[in-house]
N, C-alpha and C positions, 0 to 999 in steps of 0.2 A: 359383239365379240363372238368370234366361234370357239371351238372346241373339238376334241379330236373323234369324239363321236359325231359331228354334223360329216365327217367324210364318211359315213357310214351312209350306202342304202336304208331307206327306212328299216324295210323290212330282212336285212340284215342287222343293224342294231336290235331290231324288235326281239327278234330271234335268241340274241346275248343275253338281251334284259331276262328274257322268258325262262331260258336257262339256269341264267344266275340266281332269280327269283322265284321259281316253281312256278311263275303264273303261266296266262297261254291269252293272253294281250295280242290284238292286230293290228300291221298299222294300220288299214282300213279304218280304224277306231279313232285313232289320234288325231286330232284337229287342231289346225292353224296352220301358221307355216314361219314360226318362233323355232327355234332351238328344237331337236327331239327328246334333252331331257327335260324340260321346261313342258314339253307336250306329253309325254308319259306321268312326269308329275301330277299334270293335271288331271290326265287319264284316271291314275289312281288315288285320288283326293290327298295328295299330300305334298307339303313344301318342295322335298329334296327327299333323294333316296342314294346309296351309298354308289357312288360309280364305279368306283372299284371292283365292285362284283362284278359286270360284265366283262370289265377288261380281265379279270381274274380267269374267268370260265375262256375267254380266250386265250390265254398263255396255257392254260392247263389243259386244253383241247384245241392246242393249234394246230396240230396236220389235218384233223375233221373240220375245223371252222375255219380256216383262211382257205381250203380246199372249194366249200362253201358260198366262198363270196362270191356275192356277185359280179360283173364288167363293172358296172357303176361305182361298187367301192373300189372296186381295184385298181379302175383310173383314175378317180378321186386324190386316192393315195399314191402314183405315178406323179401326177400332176404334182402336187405337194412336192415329192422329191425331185422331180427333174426344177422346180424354183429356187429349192434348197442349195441343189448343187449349181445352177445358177450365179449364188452371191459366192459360191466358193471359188470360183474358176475366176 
């Protein structure tokens, strides 16, 4: 099952998490190639942490952070919408 952080560059998600949590995590660090919050989890020894944060810190700094992104997320999430609109049409 995905989630709508896996259309996130790593290291654009990294960067949310980082924000949202005060910490300063890289993805260089993160290992596997599971889910990225299932790999931050793990990072920082714990089951589950609140996802809300990140996406928070993006709605509240969205002209600096979608600015931000990478081509990868960006077409990640292209992609996403041009399927979307696909089933619509």
């Amino acid at each position: 099952m995905a989630d709508i952080e896996d259309l996130f560059a790593k290291d654009d998600y990294v960067a949310l998490y980082n924000a949202a949590f005060g910490k300063k995590i890289k993805a260089v660090d993160l290992k596997g190639t599971d889910p990225i919050v299932r790999q931050i989890a793990r990072n920082e020894g714990v089951d589950r942490y609140d996802h809300n944060a990140p996406a928070e810190v993006l709605l509240r700094e969205r002209a600096k952070r979608v600015a931000s992104l990478s081509d990868e997320t960006l077409n990640a999430f292209e992609a996403l919408f041009k399927r979307i609109n696909e089933t619509l049409a």
